[in-house]
Structure formats: C-alpha cells, structure tokens
Backbone bond lengths (Angstrom), bond angles and torsions (degrees), N, CA, C in turn:
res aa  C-N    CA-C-N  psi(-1)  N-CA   C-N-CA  omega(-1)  CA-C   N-CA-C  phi
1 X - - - 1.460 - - 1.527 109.04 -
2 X 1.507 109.41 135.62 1.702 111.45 -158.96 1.489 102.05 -140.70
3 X 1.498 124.52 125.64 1.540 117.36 174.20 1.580 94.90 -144.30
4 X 1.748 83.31 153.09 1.903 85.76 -175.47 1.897 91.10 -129.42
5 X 1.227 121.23 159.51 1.094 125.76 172.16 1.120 113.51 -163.88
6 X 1.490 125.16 114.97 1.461 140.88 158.24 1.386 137.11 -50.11
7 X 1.496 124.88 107.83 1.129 125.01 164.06 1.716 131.91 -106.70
8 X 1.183 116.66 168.37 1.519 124.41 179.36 1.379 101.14 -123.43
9 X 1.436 123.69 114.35 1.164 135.53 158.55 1.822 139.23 -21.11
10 X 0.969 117.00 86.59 1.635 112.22 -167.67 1.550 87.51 -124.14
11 X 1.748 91.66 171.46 1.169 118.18 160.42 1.726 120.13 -17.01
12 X 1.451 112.15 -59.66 1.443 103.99 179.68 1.268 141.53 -78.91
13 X 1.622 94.78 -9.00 1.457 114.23 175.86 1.744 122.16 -77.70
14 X 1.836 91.70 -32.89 1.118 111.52 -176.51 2.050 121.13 -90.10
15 X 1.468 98.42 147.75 1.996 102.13 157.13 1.340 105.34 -148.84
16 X 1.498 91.84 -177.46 1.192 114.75 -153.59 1.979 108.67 -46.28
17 X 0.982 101.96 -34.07 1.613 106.67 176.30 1.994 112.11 -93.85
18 X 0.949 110.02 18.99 1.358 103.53 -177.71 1.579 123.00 116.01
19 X 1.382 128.85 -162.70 1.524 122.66 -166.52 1.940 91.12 -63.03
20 X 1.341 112.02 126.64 1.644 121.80 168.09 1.282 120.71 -30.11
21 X 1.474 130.99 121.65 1.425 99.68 158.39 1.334 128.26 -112.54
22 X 1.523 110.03 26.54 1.316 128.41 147.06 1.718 111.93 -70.33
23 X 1.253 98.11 -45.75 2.469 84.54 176.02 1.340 98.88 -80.10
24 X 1.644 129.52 -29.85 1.431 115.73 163.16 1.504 122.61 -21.84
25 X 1.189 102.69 -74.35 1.364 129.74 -143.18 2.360 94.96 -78.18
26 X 1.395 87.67 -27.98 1.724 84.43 175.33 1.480 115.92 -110.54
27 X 1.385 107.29 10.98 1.687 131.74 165.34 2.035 94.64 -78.69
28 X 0.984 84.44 -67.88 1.700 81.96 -164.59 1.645 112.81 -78.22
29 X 1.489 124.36 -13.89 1.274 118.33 164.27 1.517 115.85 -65.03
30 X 1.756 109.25 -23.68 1.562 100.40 177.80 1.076 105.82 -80.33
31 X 1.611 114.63 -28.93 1.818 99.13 -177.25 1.511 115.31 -66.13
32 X 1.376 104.84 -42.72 1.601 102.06 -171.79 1.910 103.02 -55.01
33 X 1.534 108.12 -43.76 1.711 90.95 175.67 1.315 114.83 -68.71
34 X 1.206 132.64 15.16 1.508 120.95 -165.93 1.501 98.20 -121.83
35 X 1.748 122.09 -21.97 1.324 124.80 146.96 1.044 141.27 -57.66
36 X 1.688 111.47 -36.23 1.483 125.54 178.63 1.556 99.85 -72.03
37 X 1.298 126.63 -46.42 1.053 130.22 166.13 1.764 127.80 -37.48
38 X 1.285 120.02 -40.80 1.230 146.45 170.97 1.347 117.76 -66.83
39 X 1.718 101.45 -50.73 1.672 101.25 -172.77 1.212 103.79 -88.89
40 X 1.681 127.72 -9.56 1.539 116.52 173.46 1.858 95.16 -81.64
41 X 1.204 123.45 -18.71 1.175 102.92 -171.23 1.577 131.05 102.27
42 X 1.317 95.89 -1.87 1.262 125.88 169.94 1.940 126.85 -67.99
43 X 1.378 113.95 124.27 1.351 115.16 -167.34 1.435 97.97 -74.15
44 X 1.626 115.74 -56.60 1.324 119.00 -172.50 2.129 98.47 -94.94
45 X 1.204 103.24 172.43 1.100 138.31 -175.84 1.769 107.33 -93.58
46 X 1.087 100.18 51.89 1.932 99.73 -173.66 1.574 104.41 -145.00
47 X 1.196 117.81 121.62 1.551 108.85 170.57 1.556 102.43 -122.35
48 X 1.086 99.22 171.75 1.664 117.62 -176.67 1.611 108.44 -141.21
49 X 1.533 130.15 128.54 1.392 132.00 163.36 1.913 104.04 -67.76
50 X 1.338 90.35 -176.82 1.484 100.49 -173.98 0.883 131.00 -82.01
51 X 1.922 107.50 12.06 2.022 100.34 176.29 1.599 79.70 -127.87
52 X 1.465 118.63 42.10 1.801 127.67 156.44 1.640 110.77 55.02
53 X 1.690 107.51 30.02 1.284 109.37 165.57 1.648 109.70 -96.29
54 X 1.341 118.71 157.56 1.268 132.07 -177.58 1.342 105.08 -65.11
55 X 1.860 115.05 134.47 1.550 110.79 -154.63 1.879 71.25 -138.18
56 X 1.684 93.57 134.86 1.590 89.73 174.14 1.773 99.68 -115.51
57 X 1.479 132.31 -177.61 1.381 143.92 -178.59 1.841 83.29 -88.93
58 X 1.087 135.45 162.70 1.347 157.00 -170.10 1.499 104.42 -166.67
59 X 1.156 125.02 132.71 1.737 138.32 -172.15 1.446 104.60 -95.80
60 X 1.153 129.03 84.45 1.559 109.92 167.73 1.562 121.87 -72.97
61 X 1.343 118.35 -13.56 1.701 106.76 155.45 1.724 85.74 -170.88
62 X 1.775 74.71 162.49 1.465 98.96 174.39 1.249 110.49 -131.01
63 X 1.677 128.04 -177.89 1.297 126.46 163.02 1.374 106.72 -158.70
64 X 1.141 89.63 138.47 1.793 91.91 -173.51 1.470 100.73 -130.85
65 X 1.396 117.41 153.56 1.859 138.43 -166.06 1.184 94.45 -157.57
66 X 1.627 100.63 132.77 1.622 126.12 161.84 1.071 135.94 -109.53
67 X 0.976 164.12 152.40 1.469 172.98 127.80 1.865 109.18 -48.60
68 X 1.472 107.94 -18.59 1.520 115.64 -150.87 1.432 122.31 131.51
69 X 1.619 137.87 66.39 0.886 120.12 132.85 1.570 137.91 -1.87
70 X 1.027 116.54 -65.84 1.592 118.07 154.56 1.090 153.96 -45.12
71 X 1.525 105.73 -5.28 1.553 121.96 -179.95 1.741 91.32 -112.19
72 X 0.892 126.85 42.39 1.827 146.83 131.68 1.149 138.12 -108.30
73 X 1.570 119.30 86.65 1.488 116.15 -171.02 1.999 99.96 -109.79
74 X 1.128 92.28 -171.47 1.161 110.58 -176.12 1.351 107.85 -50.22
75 X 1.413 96.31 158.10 1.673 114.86 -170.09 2.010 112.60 45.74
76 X 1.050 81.25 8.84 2.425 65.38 -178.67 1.074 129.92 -96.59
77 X 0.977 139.40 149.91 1.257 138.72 -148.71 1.595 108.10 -103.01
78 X 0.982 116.92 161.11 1.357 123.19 168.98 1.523 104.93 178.43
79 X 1.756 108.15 -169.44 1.217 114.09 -161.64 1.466 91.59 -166.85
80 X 1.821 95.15 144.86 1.322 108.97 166.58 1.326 117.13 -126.50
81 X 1.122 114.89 149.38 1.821 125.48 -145.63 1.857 79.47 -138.33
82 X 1.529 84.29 123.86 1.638 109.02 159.15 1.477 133.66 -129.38
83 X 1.258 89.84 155.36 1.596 93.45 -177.63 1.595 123.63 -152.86
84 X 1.549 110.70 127.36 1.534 106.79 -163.80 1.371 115.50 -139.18
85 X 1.512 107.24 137.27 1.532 112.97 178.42 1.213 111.35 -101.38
86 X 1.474 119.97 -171.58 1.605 121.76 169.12 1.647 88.08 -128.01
87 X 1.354 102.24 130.92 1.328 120.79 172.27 1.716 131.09 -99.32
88 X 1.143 88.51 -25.45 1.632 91.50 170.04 1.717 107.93 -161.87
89 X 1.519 114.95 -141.93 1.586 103.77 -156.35 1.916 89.79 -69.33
90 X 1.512 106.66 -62.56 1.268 104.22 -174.25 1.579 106.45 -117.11
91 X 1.107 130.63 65.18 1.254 159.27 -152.60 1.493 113.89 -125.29
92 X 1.268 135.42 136.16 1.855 123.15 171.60 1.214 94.05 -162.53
93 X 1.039 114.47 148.96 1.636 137.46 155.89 1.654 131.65 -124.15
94 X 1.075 116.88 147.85 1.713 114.92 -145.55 1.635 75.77 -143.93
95 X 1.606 111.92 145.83 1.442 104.63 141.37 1.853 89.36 -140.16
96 X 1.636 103.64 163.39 1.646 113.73 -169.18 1.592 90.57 -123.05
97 X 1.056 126.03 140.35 1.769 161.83 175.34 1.688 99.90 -98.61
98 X 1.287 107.13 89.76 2.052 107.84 169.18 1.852 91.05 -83.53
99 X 1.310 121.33 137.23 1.193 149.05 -178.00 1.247 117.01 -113.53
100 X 1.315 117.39 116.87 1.654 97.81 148.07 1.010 111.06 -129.21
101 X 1.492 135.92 128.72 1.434 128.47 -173.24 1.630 102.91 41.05
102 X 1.223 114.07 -161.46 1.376 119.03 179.72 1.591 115.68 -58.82
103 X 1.256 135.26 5.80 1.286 159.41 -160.60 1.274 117.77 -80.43
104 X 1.346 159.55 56.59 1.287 131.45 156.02 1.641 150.71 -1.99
105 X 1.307 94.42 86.87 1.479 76.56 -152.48 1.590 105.10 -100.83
106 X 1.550 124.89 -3.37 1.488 127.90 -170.08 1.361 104.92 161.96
107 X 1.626 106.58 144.59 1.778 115.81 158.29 1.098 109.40 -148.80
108 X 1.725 99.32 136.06 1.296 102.46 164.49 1.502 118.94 -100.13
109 X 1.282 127.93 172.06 1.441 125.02 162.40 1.609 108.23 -138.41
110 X 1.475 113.94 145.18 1.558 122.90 -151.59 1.564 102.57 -148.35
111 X 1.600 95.02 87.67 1.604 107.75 160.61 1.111 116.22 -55.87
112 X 1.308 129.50 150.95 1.893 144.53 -176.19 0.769 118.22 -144.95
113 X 1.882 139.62 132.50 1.175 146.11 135.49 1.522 139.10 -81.10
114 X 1.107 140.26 112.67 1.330 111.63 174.30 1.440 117.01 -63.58
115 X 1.703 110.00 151.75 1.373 99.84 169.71 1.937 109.39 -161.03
116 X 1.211 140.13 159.35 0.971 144.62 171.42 1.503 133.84 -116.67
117 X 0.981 120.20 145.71 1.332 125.62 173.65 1.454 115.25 -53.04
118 X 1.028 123.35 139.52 1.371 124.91 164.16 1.949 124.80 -114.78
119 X 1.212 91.62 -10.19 1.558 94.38 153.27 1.653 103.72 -129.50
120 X 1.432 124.47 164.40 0.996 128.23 -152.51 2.004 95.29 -100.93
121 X 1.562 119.17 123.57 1.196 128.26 -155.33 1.304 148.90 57.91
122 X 1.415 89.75 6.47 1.545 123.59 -173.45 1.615 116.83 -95.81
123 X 1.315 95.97 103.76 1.997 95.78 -165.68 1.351 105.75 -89.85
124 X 1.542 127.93 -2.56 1.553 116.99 151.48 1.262 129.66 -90.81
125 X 1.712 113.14 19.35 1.354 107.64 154.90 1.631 116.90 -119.17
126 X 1.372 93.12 46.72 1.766 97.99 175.77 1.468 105.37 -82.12
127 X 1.440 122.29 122.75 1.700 137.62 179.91 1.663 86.94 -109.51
128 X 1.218 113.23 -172.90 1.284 153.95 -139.44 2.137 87.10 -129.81
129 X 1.526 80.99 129.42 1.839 79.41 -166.67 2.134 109.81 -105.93
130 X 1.015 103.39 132.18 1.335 91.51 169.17 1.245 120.48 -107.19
131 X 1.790 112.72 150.88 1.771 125.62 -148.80 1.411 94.96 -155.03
132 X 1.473 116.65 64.14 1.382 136.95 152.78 1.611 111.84 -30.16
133 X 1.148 117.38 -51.60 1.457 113.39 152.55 1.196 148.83 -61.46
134 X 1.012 105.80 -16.71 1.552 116.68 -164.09 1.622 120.73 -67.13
135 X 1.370 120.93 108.89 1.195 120.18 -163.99 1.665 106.42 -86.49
136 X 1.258 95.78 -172.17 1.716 97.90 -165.61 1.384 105.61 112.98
137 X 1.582 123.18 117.08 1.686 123.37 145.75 1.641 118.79 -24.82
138 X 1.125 104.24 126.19 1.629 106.30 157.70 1.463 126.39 -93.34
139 X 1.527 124.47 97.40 1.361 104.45 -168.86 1.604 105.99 -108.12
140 X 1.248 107.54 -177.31 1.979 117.03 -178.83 1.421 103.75 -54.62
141 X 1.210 115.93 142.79 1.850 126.38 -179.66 1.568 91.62 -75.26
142 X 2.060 97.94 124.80 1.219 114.55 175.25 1.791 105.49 -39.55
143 X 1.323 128.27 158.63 1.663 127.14 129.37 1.442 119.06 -5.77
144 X 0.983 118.12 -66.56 1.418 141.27 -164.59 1.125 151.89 -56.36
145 X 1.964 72.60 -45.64 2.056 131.29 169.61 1.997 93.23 -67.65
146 X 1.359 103.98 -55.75 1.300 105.36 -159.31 1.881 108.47 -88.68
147 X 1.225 110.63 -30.02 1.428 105.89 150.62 1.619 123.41 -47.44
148 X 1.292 127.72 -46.88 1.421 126.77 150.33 1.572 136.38 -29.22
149 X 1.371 105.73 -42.07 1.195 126.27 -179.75 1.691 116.93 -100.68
150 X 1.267 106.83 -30.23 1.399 90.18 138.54 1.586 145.46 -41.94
151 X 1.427 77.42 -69.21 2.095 98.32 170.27 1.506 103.67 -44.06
152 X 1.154 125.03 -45.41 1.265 130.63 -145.59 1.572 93.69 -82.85
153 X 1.623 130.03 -37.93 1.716 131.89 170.45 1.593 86.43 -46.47
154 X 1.251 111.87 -64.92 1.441 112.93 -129.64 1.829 101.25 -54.65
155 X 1.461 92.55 -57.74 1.571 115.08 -171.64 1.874 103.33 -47.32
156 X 1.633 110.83 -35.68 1.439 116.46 -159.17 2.100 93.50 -65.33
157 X 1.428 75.65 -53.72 2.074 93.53 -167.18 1.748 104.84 -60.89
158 X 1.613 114.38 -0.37 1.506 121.07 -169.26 1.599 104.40 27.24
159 X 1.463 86.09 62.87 1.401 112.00 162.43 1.880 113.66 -71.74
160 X 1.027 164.31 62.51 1.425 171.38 -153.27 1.547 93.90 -58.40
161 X 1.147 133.73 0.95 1.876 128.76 168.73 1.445 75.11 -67.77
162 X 1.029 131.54 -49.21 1.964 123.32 -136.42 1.339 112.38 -64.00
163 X 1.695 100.61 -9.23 1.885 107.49 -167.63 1.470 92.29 -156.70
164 X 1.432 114.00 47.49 1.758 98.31 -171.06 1.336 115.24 -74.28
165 X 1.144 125.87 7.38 2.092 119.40 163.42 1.220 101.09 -89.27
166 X 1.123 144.38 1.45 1.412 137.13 -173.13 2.087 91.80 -61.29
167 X 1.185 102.15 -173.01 1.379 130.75 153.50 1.467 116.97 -135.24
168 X 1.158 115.45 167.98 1.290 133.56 -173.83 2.204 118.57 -64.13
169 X 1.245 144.89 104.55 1.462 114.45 -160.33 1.406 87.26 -107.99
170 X 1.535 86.50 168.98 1.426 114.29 -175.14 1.261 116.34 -116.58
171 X 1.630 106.62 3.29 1.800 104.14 167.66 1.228 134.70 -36.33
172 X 1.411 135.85 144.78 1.410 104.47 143.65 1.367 133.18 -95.64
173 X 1.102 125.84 -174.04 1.479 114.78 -175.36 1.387 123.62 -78.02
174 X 1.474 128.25 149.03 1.364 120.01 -161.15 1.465 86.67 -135.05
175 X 1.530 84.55 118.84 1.864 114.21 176.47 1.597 115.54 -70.58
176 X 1.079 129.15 118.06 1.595 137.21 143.89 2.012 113.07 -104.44
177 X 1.532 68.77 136.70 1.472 88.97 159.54 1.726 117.43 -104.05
178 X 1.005 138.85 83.50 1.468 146.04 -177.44 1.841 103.88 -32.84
179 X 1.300 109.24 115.02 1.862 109.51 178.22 1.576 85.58 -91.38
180 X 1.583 106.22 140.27 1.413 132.04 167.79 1.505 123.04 -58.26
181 X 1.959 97.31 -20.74 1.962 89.21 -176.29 1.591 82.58 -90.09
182 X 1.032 156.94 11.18 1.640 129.34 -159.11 1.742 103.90 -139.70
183 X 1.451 112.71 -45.92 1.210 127.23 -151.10 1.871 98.91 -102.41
184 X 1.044 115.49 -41.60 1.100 124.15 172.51 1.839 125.88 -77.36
185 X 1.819 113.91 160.79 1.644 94.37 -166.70 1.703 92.99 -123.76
186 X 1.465 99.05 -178.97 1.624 91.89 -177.91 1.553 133.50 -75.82
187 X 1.776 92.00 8.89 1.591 93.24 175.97 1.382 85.79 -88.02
188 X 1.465 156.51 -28.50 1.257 153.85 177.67 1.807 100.21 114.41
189 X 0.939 112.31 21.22 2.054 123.95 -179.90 1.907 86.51 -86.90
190 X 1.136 94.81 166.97 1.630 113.63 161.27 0.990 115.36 -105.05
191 X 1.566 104.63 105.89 1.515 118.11 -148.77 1.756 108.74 -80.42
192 X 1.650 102.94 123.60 1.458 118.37 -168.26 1.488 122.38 -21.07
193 X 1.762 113.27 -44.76 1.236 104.28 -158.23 2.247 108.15 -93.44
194 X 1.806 94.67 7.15 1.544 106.09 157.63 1.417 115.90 -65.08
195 X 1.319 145.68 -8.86 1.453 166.46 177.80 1.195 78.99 -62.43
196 X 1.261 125.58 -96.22 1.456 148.33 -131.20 1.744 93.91 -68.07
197 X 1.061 114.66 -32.26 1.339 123.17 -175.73 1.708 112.90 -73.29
198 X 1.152 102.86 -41.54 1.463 104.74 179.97 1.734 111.83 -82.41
199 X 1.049 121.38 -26.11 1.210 141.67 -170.62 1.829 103.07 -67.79
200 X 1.343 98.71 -65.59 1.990 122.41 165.69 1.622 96.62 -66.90
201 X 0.732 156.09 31.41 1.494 146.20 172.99 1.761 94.97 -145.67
202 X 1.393 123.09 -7.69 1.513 116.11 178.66 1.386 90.39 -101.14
203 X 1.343 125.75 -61.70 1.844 132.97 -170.83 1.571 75.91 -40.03
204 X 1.445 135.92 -88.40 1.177 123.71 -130.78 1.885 114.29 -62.18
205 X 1.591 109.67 -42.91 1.145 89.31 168.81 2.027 121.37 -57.72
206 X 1.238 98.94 -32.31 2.008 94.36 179.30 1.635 109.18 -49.30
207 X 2.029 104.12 -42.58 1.780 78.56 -156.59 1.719 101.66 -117.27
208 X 1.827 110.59 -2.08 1.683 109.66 -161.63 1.481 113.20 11.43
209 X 1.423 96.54 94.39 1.862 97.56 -167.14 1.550 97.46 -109.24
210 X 1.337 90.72 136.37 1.843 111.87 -165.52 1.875 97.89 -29.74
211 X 1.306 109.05 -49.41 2.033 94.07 -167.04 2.034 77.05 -136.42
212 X 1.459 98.18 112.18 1.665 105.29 170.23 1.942 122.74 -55.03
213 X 1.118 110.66 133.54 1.425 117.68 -144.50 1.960 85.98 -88.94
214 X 1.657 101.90 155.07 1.259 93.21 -160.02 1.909 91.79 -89.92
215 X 1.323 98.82 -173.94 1.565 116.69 156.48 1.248 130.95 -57.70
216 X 1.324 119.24 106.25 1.644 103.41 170.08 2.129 100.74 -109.69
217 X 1.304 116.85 -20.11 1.081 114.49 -156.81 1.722 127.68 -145.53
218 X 0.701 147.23 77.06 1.404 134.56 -176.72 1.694 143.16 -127.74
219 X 1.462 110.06 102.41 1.651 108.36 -177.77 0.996 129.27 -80.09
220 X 1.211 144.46 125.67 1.825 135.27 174.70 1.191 78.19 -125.25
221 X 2.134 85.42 138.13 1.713 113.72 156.74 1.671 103.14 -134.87
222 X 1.192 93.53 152.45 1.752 97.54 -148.06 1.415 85.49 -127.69
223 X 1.315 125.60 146.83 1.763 143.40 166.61 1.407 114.34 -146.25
224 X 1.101 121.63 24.76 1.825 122.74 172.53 1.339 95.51 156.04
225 X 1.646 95.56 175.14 1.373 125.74 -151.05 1.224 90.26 -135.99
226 X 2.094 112.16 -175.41 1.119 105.77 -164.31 1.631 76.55 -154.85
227 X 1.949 113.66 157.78 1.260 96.54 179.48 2.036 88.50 -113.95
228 X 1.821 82.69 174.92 1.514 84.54 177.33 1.686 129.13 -40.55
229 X 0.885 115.38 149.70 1.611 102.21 -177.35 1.490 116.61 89.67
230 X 1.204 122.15 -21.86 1.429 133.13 -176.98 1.691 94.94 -69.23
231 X 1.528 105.82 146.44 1.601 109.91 158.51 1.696 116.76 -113.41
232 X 1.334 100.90 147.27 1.438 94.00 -178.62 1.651 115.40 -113.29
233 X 1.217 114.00 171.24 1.791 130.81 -154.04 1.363 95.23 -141.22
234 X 1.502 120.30 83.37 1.449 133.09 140.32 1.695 130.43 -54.27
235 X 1.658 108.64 102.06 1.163 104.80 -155.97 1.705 99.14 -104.05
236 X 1.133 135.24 156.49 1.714 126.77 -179.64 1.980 82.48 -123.28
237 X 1.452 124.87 100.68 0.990 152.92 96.27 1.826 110.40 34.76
238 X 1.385 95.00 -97.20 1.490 118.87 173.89 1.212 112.50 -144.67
239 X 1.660 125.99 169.66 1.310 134.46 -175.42 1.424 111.61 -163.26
240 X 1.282 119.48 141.68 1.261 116.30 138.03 1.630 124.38 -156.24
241 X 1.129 96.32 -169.18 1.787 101.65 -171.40 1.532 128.92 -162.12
242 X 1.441 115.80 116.31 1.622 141.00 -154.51 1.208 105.15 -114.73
243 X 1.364 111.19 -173.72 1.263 130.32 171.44 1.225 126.25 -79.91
244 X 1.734 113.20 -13.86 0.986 147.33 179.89 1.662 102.98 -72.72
245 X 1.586 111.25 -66.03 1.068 104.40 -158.01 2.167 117.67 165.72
246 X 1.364 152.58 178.59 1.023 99.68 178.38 1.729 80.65 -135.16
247 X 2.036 88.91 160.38 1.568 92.68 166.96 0.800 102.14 -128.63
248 X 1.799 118.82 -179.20 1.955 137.09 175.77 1.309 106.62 -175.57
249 X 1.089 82.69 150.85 1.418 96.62 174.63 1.661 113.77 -131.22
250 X 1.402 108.24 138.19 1.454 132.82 -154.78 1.436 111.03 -138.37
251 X 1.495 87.87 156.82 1.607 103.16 -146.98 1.667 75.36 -121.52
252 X 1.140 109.15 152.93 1.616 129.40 154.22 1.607 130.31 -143.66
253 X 1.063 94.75 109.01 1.805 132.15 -163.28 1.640 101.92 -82.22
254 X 1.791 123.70 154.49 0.950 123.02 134.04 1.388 111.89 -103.83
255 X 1.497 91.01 157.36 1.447 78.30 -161.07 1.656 117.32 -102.04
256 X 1.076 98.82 -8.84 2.041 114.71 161.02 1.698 103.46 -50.86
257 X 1.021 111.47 -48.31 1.261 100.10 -164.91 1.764 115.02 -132.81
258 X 1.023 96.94 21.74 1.848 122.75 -173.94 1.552 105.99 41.84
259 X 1.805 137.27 15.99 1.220 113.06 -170.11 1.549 106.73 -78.87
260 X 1.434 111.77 148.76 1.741 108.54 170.16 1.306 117.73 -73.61
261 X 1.167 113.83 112.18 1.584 133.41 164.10 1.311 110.88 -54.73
262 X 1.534 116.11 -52.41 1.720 105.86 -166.80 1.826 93.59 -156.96
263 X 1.454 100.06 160.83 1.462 126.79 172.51 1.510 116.04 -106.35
264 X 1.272 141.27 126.93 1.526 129.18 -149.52 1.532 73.78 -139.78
265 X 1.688 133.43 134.84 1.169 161.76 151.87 1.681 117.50 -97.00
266 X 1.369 139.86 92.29 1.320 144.35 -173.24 1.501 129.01 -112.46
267 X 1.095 113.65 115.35 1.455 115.98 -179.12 1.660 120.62 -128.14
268 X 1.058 92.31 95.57 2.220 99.30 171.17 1.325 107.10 -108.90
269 X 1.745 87.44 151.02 1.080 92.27 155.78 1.743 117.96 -120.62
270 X 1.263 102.88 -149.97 1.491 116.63 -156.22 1.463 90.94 -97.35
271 X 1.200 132.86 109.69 1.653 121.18 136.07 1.419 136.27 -77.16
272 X 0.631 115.41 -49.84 1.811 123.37 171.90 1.700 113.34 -116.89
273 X 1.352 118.49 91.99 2.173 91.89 160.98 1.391 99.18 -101.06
C-alpha cells in the first residue's frame, strides 16, 4: 500500500530550524492511519477488537533521518511518499519519503500496534488488541522493521552499547505536567509526537545554545501512556557534545509510579555557531 501527497510550506509546517518535526511526525502518523485504513480495506478510519471495543493504531517506535530539515523554507514544495505493510496479527509498518524536487530530504519509519483500553479512560490499562478480522496480507518484517526492534531491546534493558559514545549526565530531571488541550489527542492517549516535544523543550532549557542545532536523527520507543493529570520525569540518560553537533539519550518516566513510558535517541547537528 503506497500514497504520495504534496505540500507547500507555511507557517505550520514550518520552525524555527526549518520544515517542523513536530507537524512531521503528526503529518505522517495520519498518513500511516489513513494507510492502515486502506490496506485493511476500510471506508472509514474506525476499528474495533473482538469483544467490539474501540481499538486504536499505537506506535511502539519510530525513526526518523535527515538530510536537513533546513533546506525547507517557506513556500516549497515537496512531498511525502508512503508506504505500508502488515507485519503481524495487529502489527503495521509505514515508512514516509520527505521530497524536495528530486532531493531527499528525510524518512521516517513508524512501527504500530493495535491496542485497547481495558478500563474505560484509563491509559494504564492499554493491552495489546485482538482483530480476528482484520484483513490485509501479512508479510516478513522489513530489515528495517526488525532493526527497530532491536534498538528497541537494547534501549528497553538500558543497555548503554545502544549509545556507547555518550558520556555519563548530570542533569536533573525536568518535570512536565502534559495540558489536555495541547499535549493530548482525540482518542484522549498522549499523543506520540508530545514525546519529542517534551524531550526538545528539556535539551533546550539544559543548554539554550546561542543558534539551536538542527536535526540529523531521531528514535522513539514507546511502552505506556499516561492519563490526564499524570506528571512526567524527563530523564537525559547520557550526553554529549562536539563540533559535530550534540546527542542524548532520554528516558521518559511517570512519575506516580516511575514506570518508563519511552526511550528518546537524538542526534543534531550544528548549523550556525
């Protein structure tokens, strides 16, 4: 299953370092649901597990690679090209093609689970959903698919092979409380690409670096949710920082009950010092 769709650069597409990869990242989560949707065969965008409760797609990791965020300014055009398999019972994989002209400009790829609630508004009883129906081929997990899931042991077991140039940090942790009109989505989950947001909103208070270093790299692997009212515990792992550019890796905690929600993998570089 294959969709391409053209955009022109505005205000919402764009930040301060170039095309967003906060609207990135919720640009291509709608496509990938709007594929899964397609390759099951589905008119509307609604699934249901087998005791006919509402079953949503859930991202257990992503990965995203750039060429340059920054070589997207205003008004330009480009296009993102997708493509998605079904990998297991309720399983999918998507990867997105950023375009510019003949240009490469970024891809992400966006593992999925289905899964459901098991108490009603309650995002710590999200299980793993079954869809006895669910049509769509099942084929072998891309290269790519399973390179993910690698990363994803390593990072879970805070295995330190997974980032071994890092160094050791001495941050402390920087608390958010997630607000429901901004941070949250309309299934009422804490919508995936708020990770990335809280994560870039901790680096910046640690280093406010004279001209913010662009994107070259970024993995999220995700294992729970959080419900409204929950606060969260952004942890920086490891860090470091070159001439090159800086990375870390970050942990994201609730903090009621300290389990890790997600593993955040980061790599910038330097545009301007």
């Amino acid at each position: 299953m294959s969709m391409n769709h053209r955009y022109c650069a505005g205000m919402p597409q764009l930040s301060y370092t170039g095309l967003s990869e906060n609207w990135l990242l919720k640009e291509c989560g709608h496509r990938h649901w709007e594929a899964l949707a397609a390759h099951a065969s589905r008119e509307s965008i609604d699934f249901h597990d087998d005791n006919g409760d509402r079953s949503y797609a859930a991202f257990t990791a992503i990965r995203l690679q750039t060429r340059g965020l920054d070589s997207i300014a205003e008004n330009d055009t480009f296009d993102i090209c997708t493509a998605l398999c079904r990998t297991g019972a309720v399983r999918h994989f998507s990867t997105h093609r950023i375009v510019r002209g003949d240009a490469p400009v970024a891809e992400i790829a966006m593992a999925s689970a289905f899964v459901t609630r098991g108490k009603a508004r309650s995002n710590r009883s999200v299980a793993r959903s079954t869809l006895a129906a669910l049509s769509g081929e099942v084929v072998s997990m891309p290269d790519q698919a399973l390179q993910m899931v690698q990363m994803s042991k390593r990072f879970r077991c805070a295995d330190h092979a997974a980032m071994p140039d890092l160094g050791p940090s001495n941050a402390e942790p920087v608390e958010f409380l997630p607000c429901p009109n901004t941070d949250f989505n309309g299934a009422d989950f804490l919508y995936f690409a708020s990770f990335q947001a809280f994560v870039d909103r901790a680096e910046w208070q640690r280093h406010r670096f004279d001209e913010p270093p662009v994107l070259a790299s970024r993995s999220l692997f995700y294992y729970g949710n959080v419900d409204v009212g929950d606060t969260l515990s952004v942890h920086v792992v490891g860090e470091s920082e070159d001439e090159r550019g800086v990375r870390h890796w970050t942990q994201v905690r609730r903090k009621g009950d300290g389990m890790k929600i997600a593993d955040v993998a980061t790599e910038k570089h330097w545009r301007r010092r």
